[in-house]
C-alpha positions in Angstrom: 0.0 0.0 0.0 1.2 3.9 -0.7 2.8 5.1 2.1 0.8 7.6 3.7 3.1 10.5 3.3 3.6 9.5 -0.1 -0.5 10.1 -0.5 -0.3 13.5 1.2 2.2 14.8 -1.2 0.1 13.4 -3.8 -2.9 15.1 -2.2 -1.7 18.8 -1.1 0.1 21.0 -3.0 3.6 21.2 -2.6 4.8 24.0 -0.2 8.5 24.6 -0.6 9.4 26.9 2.4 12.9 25.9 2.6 13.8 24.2 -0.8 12.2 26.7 -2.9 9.1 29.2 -3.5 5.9 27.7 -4.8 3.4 29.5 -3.2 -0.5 28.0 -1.6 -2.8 28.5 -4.7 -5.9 30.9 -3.7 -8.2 29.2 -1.6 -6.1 26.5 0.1 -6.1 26.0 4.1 -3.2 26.7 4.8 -4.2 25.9 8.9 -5.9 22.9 7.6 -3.0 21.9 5.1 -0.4 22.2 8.3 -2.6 20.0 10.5 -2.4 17.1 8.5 0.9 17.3 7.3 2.6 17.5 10.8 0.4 14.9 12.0 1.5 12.3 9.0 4.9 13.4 9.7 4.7 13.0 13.6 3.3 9.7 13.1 6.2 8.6 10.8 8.2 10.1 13.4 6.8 8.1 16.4 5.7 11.4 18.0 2.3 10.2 17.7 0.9 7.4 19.9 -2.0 6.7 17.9 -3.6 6.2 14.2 -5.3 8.8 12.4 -7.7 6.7 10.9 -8.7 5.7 15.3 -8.2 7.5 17.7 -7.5 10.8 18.3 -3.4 11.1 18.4 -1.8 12.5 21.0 2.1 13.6 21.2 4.2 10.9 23.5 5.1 13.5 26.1 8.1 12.8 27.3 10.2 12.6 24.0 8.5 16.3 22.9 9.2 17.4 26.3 12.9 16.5 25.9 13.2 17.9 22.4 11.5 21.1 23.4 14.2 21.2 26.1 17.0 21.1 23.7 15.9 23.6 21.5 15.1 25.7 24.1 18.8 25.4 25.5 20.7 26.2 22.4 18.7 28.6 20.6 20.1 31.4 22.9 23.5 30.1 22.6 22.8 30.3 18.7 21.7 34.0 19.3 24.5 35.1 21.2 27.2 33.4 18.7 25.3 35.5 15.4 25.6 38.5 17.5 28.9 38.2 19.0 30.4 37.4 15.0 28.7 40.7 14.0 29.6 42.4 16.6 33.9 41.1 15.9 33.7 40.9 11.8 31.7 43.3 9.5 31.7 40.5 7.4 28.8 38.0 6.7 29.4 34.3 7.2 27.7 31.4 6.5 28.5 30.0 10.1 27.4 32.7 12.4 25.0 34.7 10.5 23.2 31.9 7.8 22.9 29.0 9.8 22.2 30.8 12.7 19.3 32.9 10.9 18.1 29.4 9.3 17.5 28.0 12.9 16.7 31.1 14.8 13.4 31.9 12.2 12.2 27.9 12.4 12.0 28.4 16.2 10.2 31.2 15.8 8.0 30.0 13.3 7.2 26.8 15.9 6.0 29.0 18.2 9.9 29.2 20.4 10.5 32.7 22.1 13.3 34.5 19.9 14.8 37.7 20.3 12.7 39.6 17.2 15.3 42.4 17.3 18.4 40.2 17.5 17.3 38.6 14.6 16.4 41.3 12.3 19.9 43.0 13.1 21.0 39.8 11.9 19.3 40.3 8.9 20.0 43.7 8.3 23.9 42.5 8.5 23.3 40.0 5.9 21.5 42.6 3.7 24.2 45.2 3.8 26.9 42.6 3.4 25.2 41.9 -0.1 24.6 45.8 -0.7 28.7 46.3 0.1 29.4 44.1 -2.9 27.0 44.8 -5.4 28.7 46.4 -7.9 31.6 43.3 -7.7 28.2 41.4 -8.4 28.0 43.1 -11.4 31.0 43.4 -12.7 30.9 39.2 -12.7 33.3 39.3 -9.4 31.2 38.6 -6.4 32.2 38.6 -3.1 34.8 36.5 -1.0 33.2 32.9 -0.9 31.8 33.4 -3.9 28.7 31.3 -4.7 28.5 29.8 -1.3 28.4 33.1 0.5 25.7 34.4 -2.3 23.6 31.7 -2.3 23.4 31.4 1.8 22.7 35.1 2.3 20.3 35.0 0.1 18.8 31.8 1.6 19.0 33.6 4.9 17.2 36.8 3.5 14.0 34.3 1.5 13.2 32.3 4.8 12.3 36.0 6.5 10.3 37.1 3.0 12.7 39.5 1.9 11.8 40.7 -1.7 13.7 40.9 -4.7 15.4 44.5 -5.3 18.5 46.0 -7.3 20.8 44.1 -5.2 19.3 40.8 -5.2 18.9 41.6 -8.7 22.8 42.0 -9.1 23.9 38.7 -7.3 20.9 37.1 -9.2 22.9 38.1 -12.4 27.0 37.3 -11.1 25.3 33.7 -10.1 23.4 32.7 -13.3 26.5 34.0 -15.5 29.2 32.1 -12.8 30.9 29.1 -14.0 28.2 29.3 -16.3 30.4 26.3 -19.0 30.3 24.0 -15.7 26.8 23.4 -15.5 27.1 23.3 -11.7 28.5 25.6 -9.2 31.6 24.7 -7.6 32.5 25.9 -4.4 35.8 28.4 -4.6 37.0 27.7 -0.9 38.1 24.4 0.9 36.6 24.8 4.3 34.5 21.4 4.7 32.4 20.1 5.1 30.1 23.7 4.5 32.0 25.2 2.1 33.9 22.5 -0.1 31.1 21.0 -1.3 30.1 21.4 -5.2 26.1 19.9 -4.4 26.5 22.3 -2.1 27.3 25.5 -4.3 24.6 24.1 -6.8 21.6 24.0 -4.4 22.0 27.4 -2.7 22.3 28.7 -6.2 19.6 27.0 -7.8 17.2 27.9 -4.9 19.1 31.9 -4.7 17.9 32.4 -8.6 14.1 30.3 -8.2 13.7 32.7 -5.4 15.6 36.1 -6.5 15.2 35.9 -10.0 12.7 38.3 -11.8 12.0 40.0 -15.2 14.0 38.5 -18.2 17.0 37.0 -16.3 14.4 33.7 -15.8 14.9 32.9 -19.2 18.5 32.8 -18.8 17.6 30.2 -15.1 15.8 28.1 -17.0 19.0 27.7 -19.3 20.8 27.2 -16.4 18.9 24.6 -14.7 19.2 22.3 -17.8 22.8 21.6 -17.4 22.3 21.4 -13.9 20.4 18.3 -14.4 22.6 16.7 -16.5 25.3 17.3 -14.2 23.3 15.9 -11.1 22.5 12.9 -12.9 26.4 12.5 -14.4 27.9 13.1 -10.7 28.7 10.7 -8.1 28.1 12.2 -4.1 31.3 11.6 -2.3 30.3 12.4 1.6 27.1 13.5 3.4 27.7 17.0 2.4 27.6 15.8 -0.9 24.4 13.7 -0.1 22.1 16.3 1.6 22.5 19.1 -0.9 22.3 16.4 -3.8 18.7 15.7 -2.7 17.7 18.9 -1.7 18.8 20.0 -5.5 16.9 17.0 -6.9 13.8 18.0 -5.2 14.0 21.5 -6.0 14.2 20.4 -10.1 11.4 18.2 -9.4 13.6 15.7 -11.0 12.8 11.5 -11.8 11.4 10.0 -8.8 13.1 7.3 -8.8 16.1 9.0 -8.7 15.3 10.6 -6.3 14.3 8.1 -4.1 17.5 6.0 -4.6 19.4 9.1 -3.5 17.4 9.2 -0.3 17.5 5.7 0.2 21.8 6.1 0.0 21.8 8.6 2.6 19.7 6.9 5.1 21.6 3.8 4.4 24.6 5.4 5.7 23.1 6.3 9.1 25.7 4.3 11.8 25.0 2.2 14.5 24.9 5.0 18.0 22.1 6.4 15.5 24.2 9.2 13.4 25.6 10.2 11.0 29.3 11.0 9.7 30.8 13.6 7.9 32.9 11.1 5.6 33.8 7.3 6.3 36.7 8.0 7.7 35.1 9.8 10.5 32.8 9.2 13.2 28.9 10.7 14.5 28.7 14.0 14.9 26.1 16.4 15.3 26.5 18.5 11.9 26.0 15.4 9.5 23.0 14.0 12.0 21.4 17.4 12.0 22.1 18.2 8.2 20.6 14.7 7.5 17.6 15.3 9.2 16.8 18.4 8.2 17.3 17.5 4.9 14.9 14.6 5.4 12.2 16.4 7.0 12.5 19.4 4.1 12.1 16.7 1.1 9.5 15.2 2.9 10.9 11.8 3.1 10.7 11.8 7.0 7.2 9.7 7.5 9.1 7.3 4.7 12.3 6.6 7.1 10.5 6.7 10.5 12.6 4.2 12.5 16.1 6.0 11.0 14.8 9.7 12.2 13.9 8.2 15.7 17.3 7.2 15.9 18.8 10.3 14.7 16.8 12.4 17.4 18.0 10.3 19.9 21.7 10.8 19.1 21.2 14.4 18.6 19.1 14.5 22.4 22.3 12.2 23.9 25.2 14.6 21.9 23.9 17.7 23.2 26.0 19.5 25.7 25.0 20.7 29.1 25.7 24.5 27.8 23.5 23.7 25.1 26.0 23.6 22.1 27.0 20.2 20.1 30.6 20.1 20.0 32.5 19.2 16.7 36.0 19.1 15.6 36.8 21.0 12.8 38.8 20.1 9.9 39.2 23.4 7.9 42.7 25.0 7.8 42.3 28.3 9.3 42.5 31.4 6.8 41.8 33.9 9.1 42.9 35.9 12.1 40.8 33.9 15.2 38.1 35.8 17.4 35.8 34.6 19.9 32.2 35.1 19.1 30.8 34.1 22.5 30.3 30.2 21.6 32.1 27.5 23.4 35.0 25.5 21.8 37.4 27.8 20.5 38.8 26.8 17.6 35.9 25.0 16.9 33.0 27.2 17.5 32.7 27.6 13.7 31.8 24.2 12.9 29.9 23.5 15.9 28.0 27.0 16.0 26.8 25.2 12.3 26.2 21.9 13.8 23.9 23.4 17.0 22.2 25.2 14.1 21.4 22.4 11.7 20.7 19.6 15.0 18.3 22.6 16.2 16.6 22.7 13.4 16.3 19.1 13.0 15.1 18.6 16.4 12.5 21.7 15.3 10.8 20.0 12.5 10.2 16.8 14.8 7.6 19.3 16.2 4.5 20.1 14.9 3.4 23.9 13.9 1.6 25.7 16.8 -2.1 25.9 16.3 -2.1 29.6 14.9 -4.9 30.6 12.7 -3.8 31.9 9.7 -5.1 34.5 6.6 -4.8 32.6 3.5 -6.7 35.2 1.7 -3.3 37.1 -0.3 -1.7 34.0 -0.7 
């Protein structure tokens, strides 16, 4: 029989709030919509005690209680790490300012207490990051970090509905033009496992110009998109970095299913036995390829499919957890830069593992279901 999340996306129209921007058509309940989703996903998740089709579900307690704990623990660490970095570096980074922004607006769309005006500095330090470079963006130069710093500021600047304007305009234009005989991005750094990646590059691109792009530029996307998928389906994923953003760019192309699905299949397959993930084979567990995994799971919609391997991967992420709230992971990137303390624990690591809190946060965040908020459908 279908799998019942299968059915749903059958069912429902496909919202794509991280992996892209297809909008409700008029008319849809969006409240209604949310309700059944996050039940069918709860339910693949073990969250739920109890059948739809009997009784009335309710959430097993004490594992939400725990999860809600967690989150609740780190995402003030997570603030106090974006604003330390802003407060050291005028610079944006994908570590302290993206990732952080990513997990900082899930909690707040779950209903977690933020700090609203932390995070819209945040926001506005992303913005004028992009504004500071956008003649380079022009001139077919971008900024340091090239595509990867683009394509997260801009991922940064979608999630919190930020509209296309003569800046996002100009990076819109230096990414469809860049590398444009590769048919993929590549990243220009080699700082893994965030910024070494070329799956990586490719996704926050490809989602940067379905978001961004506007006017006669699309035409110019569309072209770009085509050697994207022969390069997706010629290319061979070498770690979980690799993996993640490989799916997440499949989905976003709305590319063969079965393809797809094998692709998912491979990543879950590589889930280890203490219920992680690892950055490569060489390596063991950690908290950034669990969290990036399960995120990445839960944003495809291929959760409900893989119940028993996301129970798991909570768990480790609920065990790995610091007292402080942080995950702890070693880094493997050569430094490049003059070191500064942004607030987070683990020195020379705080980069990496201010990312890893960040993706394990938000994994732990779309366990939970939406909070019961009434919402106006009618403009969308």
């Amino acid at each position: 029989a279908p799998h019942p999340g299968r059915m749903l996306r059958q069912a429902c129209p496909k919202i794509y709030s991280w992996t892209g921007t297809k909008k409700f058509p008029r008319g849809v309940n969006l409240v209604l919509y949310r309700q059944i989703l996050f039940s069918f996903s709860l339910a693949g998740m073990g969250l739920l005690s109890s059948s739809l089709l009997g009784d009335e579900p309710k959430p097993d307690g004490e594992l939400v209680d725990r999860v809600r704990a967690a989150i609740k623990l780190a995402v003030p660490l997570i603030e106090k790490a974006s604003a330390g970095s802003a407060k050291e570096r005028q610079c944006f980074t994908c570590h302290n300012q993206a990732m952080p922004i990513l997990a900082i607006t899930e909690a707040q769309r779950r209903g977690f207490d933020v700090d609203a005006e932390k995070l819209e500095v945040q926001l506005t330090h992303t913005y004028r990051h992009l504004e500071r470079g956008k003649e380079n963006y022009r001139a077919g130069k971008g900024q340091g970090g090239k595509v990867d710093t683009a394509g997260y500021a801009l991922w940064a600047l979608a999630v919190n509905d930020r509209k296309p304007d003569e800046v996002t305009d100009a990076v819109v234009d230096f990414l469809t033009k860049y590398q444009a005989d590769n048919g993929a991005w590549k990243a220009s750094g080699r700082r893994p496992p965030s910024e070494q990646s070329p799956f990586t590059a490719t996704f926050l691109a490809l989602r940067a110009l379905r978001t961004f792009g506007r006017g006669e530029v699309n035409d110019a996307i569309r072209d770009r998109e085509k050697k994207v998928v022969e390069w997706l389906e010629n290319s061979e994923a070498k770690d979980t970095e690799d993996r993640i953003f490989r799916i997440q760019a499949w989905r976003h192309l709305d590319l063969d299913d079965a393809k797809f699905q094998a692709a998912v299949d491979e990543l879950v397959a590589q889930q280890q036995e203490d219920g992680g993930w690892r950055q490569t084979d060489e390596m063991e567990s950690d908290a950034y390829a669990t969290g990036s995994v399960l995120a990445t799971l839960a944003y495809v919609e291929a959760s409900a499919d893989n119940e028993k391997a996301v129970q798991r991967g909570i768990e480790y992420l609920l065990k790995a957890q610091k007292d402080d709230g942080s995950w702890h992971v070693v880094t493997r990137s050569v430094p490049f830069q003059t070191y500064y303390e942004t607030g987070f624990p683990h020195e020379k690591d705080q980069f990496i593992s201010c990312s890893a809190t960040c993706w394990a946060t938000i994994a732990l965040l779309q366990s939970l279901p939406m909070p019961d908020v009434q919402t106006d459908t009618s403009s969308q």
